[in-house]
Backbone atoms as SQL, in Angstrom:
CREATE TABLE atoms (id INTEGER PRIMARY KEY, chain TEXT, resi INTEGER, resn TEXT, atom TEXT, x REAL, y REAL, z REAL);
INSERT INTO atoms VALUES
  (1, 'A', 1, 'UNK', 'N', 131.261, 120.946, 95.138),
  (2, 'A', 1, 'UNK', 'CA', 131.275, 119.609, 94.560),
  (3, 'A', 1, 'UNK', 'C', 132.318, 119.536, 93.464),
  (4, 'A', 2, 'UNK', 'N', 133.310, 118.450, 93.749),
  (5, 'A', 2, 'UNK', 'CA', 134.048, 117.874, 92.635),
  (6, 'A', 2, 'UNK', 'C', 133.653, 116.892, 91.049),
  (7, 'A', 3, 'UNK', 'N', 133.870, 117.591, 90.483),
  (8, 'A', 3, 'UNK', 'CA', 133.758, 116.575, 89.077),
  (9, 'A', 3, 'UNK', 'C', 134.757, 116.221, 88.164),
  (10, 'A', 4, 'UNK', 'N', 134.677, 115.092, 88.020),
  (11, 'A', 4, 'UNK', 'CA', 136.658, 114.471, 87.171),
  (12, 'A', 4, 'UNK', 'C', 135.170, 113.827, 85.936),
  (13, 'A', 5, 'UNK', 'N', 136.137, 114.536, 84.905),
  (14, 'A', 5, 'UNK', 'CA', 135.370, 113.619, 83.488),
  (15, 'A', 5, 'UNK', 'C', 137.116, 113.297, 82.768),
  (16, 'A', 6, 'UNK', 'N', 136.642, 111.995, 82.705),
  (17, 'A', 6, 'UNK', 'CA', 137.702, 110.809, 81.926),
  (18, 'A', 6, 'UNK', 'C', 137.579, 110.823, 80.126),
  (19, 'A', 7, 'UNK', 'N', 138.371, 110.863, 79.851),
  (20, 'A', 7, 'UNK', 'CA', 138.227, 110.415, 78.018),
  (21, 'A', 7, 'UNK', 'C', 139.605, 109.968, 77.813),
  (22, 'A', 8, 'UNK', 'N', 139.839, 108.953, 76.660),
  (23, 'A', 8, 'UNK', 'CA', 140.489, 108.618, 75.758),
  (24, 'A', 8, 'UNK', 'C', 140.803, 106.773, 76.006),
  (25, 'A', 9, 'UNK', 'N', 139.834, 106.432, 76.471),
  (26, 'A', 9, 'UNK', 'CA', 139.612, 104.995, 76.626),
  (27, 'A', 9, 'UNK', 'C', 139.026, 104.419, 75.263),
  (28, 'A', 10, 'UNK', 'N', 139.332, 103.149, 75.116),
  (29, 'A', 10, 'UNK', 'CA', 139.057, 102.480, 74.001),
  (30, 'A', 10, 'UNK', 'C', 139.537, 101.204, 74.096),
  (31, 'A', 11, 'UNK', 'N', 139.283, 100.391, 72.623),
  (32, 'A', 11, 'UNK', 'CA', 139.637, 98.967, 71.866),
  (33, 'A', 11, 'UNK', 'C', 140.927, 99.195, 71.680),
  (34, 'A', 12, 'UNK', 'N', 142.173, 98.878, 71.775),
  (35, 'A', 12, 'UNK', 'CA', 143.452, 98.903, 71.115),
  (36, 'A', 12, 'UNK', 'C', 144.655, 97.140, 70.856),
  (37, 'A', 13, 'UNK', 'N', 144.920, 97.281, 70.143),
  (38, 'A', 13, 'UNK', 'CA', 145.192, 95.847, 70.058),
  (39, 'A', 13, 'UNK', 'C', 146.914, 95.352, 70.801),
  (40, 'A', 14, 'UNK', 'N', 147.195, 94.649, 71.313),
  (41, 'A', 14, 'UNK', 'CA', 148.421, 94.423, 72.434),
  (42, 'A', 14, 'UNK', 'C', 149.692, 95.116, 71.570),
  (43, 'A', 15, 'UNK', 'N', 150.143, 95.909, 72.259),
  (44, 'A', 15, 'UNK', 'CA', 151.569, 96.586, 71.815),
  (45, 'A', 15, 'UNK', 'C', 151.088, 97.845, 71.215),
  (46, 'A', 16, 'UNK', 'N', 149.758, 98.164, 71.490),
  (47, 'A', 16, 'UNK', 'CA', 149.491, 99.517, 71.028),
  (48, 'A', 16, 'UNK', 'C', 149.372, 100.445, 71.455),
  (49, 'A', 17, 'UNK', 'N', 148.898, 101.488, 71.856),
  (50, 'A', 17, 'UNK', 'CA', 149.015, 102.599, 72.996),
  (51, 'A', 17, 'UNK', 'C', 147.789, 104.001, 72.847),
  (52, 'A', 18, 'UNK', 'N', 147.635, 103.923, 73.859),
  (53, 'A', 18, 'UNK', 'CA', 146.634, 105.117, 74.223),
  (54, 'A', 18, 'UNK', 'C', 146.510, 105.967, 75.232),
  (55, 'A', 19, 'UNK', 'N', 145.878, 106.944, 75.120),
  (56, 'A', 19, 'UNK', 'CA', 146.342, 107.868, 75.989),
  (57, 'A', 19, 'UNK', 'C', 144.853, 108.488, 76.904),
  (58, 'A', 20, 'UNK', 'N', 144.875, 108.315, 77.866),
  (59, 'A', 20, 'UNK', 'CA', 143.774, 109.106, 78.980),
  (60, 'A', 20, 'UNK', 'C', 143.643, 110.504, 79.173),
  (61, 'A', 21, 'UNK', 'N', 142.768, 111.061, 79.229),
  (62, 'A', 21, 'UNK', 'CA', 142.488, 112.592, 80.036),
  (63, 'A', 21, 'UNK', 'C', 141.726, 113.032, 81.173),
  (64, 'A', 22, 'UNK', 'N', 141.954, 113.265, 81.878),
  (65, 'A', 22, 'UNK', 'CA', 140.622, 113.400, 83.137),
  (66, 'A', 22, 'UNK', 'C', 141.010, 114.951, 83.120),
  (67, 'A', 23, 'UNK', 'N', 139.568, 115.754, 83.231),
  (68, 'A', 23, 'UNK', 'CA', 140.025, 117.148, 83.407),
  (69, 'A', 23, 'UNK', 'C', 139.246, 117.069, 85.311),
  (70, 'A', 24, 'UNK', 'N', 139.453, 117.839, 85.992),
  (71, 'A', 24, 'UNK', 'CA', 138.681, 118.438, 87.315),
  (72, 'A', 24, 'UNK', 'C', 138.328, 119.468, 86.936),
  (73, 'A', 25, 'UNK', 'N', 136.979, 119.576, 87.940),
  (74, 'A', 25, 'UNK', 'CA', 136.095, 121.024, 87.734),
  (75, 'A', 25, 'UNK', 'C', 135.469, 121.277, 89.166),
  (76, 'A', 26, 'UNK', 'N', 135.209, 122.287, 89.605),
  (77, 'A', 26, 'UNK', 'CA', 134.184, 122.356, 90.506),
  (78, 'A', 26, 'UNK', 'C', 135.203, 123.262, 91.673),
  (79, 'A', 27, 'UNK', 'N', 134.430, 122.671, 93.188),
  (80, 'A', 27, 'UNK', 'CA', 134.626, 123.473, 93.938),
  (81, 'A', 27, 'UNK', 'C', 136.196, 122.732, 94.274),
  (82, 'A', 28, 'UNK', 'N', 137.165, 123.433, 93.879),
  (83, 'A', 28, 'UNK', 'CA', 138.815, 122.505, 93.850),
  (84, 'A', 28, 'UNK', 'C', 139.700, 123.859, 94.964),
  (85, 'A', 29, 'UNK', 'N', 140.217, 123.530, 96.162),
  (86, 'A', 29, 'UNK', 'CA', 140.762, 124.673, 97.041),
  (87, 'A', 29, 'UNK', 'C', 142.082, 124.375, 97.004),
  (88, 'A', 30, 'UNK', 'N', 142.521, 123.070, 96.958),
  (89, 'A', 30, 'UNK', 'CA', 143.976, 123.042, 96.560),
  (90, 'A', 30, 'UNK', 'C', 144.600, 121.190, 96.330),
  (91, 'A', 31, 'UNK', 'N', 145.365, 121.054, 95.348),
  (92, 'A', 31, 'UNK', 'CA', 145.404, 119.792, 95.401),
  (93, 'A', 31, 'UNK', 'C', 146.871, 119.179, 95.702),
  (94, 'A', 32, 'UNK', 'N', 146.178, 118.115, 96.405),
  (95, 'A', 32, 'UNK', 'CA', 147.388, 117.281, 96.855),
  (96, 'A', 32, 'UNK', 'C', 148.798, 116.588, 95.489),
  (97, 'A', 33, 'UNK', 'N', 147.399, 116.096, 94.761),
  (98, 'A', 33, 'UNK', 'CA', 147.836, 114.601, 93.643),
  (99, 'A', 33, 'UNK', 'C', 147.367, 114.564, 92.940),
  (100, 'A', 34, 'UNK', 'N', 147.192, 113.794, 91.579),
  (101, 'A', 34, 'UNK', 'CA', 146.437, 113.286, 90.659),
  (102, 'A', 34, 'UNK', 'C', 146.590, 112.019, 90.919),
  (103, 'A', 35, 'UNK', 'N', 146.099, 111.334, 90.023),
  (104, 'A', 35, 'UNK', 'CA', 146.482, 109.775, 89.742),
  (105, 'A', 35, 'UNK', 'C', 145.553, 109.055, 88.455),
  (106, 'A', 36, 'UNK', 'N', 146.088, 107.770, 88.325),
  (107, 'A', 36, 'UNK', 'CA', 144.805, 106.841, 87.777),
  (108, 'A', 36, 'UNK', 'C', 144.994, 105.818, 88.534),
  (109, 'A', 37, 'UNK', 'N', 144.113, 105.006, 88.368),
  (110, 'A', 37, 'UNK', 'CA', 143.715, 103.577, 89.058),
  (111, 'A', 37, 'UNK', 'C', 143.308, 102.524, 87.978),
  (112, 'A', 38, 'UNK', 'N', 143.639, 101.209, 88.199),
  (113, 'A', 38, 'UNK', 'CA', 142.108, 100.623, 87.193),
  (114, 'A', 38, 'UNK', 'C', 141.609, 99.234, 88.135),
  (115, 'A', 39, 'UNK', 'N', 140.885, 98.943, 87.569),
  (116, 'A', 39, 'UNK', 'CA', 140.440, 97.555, 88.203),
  (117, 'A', 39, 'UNK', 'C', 139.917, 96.349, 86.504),
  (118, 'A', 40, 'UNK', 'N', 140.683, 95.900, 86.564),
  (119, 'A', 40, 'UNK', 'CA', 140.340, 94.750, 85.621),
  (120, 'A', 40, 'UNK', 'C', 139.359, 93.990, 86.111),
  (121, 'A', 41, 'UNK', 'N', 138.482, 92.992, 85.264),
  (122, 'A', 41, 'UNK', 'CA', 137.325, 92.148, 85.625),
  (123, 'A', 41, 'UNK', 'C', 137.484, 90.993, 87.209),
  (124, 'A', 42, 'UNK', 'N', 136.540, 91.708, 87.751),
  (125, 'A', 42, 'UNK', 'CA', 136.663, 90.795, 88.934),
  (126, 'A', 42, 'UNK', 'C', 137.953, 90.780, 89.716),
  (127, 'A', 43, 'UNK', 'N', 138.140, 91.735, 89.630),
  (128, 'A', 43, 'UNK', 'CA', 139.694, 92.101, 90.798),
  (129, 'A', 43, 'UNK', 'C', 139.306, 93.285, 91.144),
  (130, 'A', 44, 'UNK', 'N', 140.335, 93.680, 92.102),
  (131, 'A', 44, 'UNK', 'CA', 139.981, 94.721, 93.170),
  (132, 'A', 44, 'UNK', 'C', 140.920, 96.398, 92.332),
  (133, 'A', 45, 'UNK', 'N', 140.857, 97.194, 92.607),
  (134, 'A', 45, 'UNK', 'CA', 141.322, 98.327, 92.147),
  (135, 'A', 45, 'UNK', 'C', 142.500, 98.349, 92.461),
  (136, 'A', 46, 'UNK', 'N', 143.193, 98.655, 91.478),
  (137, 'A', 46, 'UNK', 'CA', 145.146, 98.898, 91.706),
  (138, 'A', 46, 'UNK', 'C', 145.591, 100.392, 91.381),
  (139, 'A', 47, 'UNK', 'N', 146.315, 100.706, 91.684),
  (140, 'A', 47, 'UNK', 'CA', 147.134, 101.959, 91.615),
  (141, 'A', 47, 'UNK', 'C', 148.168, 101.598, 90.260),
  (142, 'A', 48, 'UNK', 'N', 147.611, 102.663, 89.509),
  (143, 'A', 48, 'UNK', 'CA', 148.812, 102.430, 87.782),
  (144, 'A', 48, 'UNK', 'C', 149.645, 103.758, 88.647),
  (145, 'A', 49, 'UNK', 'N', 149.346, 104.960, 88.313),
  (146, 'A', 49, 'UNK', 'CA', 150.145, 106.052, 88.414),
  (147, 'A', 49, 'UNK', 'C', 149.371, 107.392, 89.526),
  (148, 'A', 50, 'UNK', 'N', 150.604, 107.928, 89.948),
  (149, 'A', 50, 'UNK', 'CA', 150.242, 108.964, 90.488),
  (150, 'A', 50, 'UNK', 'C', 150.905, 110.472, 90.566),
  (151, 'A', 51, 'UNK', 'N', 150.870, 111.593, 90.417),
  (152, 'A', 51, 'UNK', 'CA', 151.501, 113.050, 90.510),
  (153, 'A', 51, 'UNK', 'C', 151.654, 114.174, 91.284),
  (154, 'A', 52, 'UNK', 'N', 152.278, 114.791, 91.993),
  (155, 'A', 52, 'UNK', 'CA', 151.766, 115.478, 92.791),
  (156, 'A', 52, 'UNK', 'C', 151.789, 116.379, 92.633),
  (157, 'A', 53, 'UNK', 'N', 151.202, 117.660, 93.422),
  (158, 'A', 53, 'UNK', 'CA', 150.945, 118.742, 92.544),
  (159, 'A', 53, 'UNK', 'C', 152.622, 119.549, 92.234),
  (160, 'A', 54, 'UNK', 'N', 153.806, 119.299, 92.748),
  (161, 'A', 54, 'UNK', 'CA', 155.085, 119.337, 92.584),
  (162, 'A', 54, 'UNK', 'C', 155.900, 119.023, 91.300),
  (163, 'A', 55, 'UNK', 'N', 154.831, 117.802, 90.653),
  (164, 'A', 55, 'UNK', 'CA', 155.405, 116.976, 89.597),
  (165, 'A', 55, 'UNK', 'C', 156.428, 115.626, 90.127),
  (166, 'A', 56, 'UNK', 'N', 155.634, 115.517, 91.261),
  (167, 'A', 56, 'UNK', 'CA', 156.860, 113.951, 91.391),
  (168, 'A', 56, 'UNK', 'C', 155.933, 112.695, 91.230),
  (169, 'A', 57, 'UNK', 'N', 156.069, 111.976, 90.654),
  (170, 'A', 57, 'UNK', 'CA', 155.572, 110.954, 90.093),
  (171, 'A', 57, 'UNK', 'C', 155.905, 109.847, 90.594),
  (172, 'A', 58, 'UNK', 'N', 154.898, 108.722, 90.749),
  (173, 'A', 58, 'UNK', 'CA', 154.961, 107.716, 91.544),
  (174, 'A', 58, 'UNK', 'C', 154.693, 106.278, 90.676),
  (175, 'A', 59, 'UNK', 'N', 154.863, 105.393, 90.383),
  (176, 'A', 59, 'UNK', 'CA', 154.116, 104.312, 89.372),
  (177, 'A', 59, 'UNK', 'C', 154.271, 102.351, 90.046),
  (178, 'A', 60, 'UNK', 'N', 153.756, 102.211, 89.507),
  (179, 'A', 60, 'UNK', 'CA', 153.272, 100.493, 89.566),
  (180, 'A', 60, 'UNK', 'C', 154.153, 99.962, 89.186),
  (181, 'A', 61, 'UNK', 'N', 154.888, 99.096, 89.441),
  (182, 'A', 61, 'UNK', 'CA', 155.917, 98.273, 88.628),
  (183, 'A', 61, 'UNK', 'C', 155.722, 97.963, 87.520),
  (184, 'A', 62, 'UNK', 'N', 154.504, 97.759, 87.570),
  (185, 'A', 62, 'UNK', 'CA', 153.869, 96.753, 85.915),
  (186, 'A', 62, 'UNK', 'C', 153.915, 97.588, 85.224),
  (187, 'A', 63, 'UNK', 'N', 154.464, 98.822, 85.320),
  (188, 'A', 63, 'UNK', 'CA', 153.598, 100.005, 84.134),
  (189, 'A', 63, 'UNK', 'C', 155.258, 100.389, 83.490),
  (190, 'A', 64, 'UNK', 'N', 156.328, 100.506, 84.640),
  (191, 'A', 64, 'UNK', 'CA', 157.457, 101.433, 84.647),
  (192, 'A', 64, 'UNK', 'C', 158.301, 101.237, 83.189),
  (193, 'A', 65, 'UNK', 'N', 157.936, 102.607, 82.541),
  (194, 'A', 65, 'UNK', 'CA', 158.556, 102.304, 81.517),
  (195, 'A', 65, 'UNK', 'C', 157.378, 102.303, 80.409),
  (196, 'A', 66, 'UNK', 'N', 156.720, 102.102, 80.684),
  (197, 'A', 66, 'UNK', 'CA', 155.405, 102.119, 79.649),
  (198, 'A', 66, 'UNK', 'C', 154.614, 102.900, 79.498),
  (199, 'A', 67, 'UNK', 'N', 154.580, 103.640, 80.561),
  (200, 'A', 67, 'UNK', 'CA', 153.480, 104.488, 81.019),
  (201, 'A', 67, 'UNK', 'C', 153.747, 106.078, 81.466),
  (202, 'A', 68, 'UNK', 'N', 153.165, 106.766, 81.051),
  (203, 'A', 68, 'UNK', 'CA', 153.906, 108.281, 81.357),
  (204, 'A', 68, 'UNK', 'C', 152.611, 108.959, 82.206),
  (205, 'A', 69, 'UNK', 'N', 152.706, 109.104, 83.439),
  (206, 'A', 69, 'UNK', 'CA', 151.927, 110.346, 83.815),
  (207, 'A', 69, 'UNK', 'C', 152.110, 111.839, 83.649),
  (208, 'A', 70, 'UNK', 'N', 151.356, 112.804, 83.526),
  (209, 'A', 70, 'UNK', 'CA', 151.403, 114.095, 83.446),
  (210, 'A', 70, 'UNK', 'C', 150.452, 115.084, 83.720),
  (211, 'A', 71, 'UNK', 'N', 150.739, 116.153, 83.947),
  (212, 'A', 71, 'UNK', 'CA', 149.119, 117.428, 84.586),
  (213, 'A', 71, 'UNK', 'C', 150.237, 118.551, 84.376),
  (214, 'A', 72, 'UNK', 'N', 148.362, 119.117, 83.705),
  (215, 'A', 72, 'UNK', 'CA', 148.297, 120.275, 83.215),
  (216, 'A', 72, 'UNK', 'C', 147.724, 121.341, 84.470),
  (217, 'A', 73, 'UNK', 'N', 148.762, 122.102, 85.468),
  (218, 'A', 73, 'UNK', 'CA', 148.090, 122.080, 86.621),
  (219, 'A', 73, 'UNK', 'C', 147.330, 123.560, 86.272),
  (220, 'A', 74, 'UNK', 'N', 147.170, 124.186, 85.287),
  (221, 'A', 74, 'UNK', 'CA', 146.536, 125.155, 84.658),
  (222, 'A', 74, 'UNK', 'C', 145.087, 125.054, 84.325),
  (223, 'A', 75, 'UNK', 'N', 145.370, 123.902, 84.045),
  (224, 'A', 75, 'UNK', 'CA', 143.545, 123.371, 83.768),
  (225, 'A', 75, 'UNK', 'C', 143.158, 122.209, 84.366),
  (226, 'A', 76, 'UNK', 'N', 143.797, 122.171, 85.791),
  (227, 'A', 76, 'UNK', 'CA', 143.449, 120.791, 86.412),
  (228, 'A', 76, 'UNK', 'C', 143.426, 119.384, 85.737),
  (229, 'A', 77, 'UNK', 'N', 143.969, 119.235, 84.799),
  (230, 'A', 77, 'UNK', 'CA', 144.212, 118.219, 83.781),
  (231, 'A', 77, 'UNK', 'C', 145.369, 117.133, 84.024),
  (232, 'A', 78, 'UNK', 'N', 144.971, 115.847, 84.012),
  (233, 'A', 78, 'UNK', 'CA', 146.080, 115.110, 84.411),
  (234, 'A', 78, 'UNK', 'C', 145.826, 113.656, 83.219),
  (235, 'A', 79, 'UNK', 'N', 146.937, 113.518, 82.537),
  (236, 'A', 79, 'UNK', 'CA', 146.902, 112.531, 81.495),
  (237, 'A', 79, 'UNK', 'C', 147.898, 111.299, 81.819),
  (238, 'A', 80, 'UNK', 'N', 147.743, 110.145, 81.074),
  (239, 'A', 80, 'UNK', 'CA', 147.952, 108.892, 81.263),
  (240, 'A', 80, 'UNK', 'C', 148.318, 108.525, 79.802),
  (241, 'A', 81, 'UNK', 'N', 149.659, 108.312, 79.038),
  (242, 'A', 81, 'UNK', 'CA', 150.059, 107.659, 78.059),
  (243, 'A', 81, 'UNK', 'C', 150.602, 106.329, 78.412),
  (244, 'A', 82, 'UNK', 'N', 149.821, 105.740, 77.732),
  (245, 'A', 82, 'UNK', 'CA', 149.964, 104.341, 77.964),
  (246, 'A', 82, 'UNK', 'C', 150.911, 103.413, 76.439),
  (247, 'A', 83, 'UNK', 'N', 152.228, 102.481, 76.435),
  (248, 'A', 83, 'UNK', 'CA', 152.324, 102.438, 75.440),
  (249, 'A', 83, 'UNK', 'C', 152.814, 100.889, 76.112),
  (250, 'A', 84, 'UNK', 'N', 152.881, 99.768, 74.846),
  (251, 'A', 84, 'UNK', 'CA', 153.289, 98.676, 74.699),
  (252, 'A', 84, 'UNK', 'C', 151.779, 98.184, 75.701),
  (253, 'A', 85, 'UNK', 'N', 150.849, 97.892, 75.616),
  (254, 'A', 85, 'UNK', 'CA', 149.811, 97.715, 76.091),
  (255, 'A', 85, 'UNK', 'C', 149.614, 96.416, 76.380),
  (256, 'A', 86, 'UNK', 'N', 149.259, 95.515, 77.246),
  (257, 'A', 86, 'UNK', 'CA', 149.462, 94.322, 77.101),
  (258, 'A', 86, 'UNK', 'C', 147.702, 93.261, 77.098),
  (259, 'A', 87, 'UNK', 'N', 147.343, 92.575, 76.970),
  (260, 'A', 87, 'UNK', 'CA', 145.885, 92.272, 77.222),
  (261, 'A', 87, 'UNK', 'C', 145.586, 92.502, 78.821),
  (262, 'A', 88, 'UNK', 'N', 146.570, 91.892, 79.374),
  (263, 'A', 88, 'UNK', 'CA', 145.938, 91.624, 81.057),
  (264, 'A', 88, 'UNK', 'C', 145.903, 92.789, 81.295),
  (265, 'A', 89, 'UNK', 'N', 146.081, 93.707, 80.473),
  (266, 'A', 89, 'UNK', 'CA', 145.518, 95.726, 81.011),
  (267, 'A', 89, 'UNK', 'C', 144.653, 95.919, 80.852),
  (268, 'A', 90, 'UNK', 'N', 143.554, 95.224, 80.170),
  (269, 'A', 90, 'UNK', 'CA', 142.284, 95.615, 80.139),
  (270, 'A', 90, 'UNK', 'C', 141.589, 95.762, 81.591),
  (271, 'A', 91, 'UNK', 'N', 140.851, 96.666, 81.526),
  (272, 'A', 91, 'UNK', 'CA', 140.565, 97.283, 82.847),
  (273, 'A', 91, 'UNK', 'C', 139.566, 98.386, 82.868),
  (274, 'A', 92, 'UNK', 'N', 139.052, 98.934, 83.633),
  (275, 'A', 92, 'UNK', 'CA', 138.354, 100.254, 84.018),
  (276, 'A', 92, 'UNK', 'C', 139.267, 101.208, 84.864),
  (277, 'A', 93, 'UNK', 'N', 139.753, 102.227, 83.838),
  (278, 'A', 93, 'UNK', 'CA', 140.781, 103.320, 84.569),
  (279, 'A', 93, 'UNK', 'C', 140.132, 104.458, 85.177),
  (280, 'A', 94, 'UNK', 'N', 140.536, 104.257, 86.141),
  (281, 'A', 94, 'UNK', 'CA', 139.373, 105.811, 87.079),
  (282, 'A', 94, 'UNK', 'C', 140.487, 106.633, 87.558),
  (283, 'A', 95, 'UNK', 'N', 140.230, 107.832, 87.225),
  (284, 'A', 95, 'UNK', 'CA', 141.201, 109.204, 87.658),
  (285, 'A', 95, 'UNK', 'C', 140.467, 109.263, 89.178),
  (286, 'A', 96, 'UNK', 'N', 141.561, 110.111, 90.050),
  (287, 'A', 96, 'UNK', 'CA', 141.365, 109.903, 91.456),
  (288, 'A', 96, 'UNK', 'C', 142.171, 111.703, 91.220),
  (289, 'A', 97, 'UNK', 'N', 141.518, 112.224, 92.517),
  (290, 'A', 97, 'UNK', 'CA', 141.970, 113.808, 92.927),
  (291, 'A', 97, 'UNK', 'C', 141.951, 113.428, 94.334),
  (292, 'A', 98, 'UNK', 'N', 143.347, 114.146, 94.889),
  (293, 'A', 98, 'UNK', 'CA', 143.427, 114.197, 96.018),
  (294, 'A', 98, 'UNK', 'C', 143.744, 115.334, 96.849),
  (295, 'A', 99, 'UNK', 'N', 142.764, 115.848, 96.893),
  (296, 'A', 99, 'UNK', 'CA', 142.475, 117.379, 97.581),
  (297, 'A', 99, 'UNK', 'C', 142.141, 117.662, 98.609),
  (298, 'A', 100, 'UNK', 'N', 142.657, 119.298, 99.179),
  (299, 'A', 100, 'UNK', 'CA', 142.209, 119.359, 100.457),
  (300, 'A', 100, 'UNK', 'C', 141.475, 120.947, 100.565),
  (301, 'A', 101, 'UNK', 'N', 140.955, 121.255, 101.971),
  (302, 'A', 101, 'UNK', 'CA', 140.487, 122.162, 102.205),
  (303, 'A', 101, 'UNK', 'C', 141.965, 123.007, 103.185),
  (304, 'A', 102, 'UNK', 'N', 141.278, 123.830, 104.159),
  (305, 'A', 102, 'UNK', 'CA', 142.150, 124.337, 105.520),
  (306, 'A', 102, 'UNK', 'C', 141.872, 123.818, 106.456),
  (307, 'A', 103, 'UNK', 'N', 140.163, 122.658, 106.375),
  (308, 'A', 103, 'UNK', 'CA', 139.961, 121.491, 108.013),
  (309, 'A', 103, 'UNK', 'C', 139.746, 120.159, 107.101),
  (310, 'A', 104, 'UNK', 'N', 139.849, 120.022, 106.104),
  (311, 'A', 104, 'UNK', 'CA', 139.860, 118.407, 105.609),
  (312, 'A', 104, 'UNK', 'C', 140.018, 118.211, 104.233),
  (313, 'A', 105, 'UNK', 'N', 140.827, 116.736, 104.024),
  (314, 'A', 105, 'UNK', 'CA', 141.308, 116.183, 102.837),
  (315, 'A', 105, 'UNK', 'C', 140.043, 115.261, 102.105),
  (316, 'A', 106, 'UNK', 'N', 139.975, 115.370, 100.540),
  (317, 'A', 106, 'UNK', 'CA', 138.926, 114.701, 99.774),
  (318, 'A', 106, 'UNK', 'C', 139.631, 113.753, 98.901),
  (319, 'A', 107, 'UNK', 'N', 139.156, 112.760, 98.975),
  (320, 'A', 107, 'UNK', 'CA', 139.078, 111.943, 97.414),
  (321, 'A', 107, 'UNK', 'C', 138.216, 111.682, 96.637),
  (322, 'A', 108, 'UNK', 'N', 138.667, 112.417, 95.508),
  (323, 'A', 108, 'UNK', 'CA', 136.981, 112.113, 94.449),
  (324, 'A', 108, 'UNK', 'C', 137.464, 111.227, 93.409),
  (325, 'A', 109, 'UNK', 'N', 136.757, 110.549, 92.634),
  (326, 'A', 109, 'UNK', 'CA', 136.466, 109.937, 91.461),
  (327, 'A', 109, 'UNK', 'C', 136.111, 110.168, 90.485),
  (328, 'A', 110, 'UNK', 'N', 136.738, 109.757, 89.496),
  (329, 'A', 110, 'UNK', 'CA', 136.338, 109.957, 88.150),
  (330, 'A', 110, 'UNK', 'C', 135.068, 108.714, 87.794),
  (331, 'A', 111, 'UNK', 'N', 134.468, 109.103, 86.941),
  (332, 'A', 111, 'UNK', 'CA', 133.323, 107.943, 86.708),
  (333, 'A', 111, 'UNK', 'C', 134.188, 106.580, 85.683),
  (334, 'A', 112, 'UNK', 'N', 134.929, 106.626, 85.577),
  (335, 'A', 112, 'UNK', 'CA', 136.050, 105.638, 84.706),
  (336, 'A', 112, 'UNK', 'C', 135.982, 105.351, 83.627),
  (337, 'A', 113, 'UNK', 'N', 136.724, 105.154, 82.775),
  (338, 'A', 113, 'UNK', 'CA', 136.790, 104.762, 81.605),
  (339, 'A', 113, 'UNK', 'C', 137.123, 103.419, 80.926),
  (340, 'A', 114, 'UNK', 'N', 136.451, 102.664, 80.359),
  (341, 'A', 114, 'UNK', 'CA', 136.912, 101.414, 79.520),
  (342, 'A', 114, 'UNK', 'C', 138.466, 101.168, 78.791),
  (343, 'A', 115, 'UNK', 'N', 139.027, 100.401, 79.044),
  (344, 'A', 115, 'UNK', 'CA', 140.216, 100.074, 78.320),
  (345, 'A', 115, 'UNK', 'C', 140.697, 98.385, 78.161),
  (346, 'A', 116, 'UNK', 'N', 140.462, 98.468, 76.432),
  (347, 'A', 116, 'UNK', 'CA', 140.747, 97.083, 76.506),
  (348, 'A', 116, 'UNK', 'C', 141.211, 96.654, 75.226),
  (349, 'A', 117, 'UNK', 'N', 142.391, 95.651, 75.858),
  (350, 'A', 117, 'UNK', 'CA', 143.605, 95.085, 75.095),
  (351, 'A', 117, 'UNK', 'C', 143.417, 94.059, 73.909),
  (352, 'A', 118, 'UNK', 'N', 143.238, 94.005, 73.089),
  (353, 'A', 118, 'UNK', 'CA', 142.780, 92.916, 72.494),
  (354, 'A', 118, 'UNK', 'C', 143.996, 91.640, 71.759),
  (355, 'A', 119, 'UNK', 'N', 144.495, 90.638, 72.384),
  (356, 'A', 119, 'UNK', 'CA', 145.437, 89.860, 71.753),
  (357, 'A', 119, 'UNK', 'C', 145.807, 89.436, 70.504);
């Protein structure tokens, strides 16, 4: 069993910046990716950023430039600096692992974290 625990969500006020952590734990055999996601109120889940275990990095338009992904592939650790923050970012950011075995690929979830912009 996979477990992603999220921290560094919070209140921050527009143009301010914060930064995410999701560590992985558990039964992990090899990984594809990291990522985050969020879903703001009453919308569907979007893709902010993603990493692979290579270090090539993938991002959202809305973010480019604002936003830094990174992993610590030592401690399964993958972080999210977020800067110039805008309100419509408020959201629930969920770390995503994309892992596999030698007969099948997993996606797990992070339980997500709160983030919100205040104007």
């Amino acid at each position: 069993q996979v477990r992603l625990v999220e921290s560094g969500g919070g209140l921050v006020e527009a143009g301010g910046s914060l930064r995410l952590s999701c560590a992985a734990s558990g039964s992990i055999f090899s990984i594809n990716a990291m990522g985050w996601y969020r879903q703001p109120p009453g919308k569907q889940r979007e893709l902010v950023a993603t990493i692979t275990s290579g270090g090539t990095t993938d991002y959202a338009d809305s973010v480019k430039g604002r936003f830094t992904i990174s992993r610590d592939n030592t401690k399964n650790t993958v972080y999210l600096q977020m800067n110039s923050l805008k309100p419509e970012e408020t959201a629930v950011y969920y770390c995503n692992l994309d892992h596999k075995t030698r007969i099948a690929r997993y996606s797990s979830w992070g339980q997500g974290t709160q983030v919100t912009v205040s104007s």
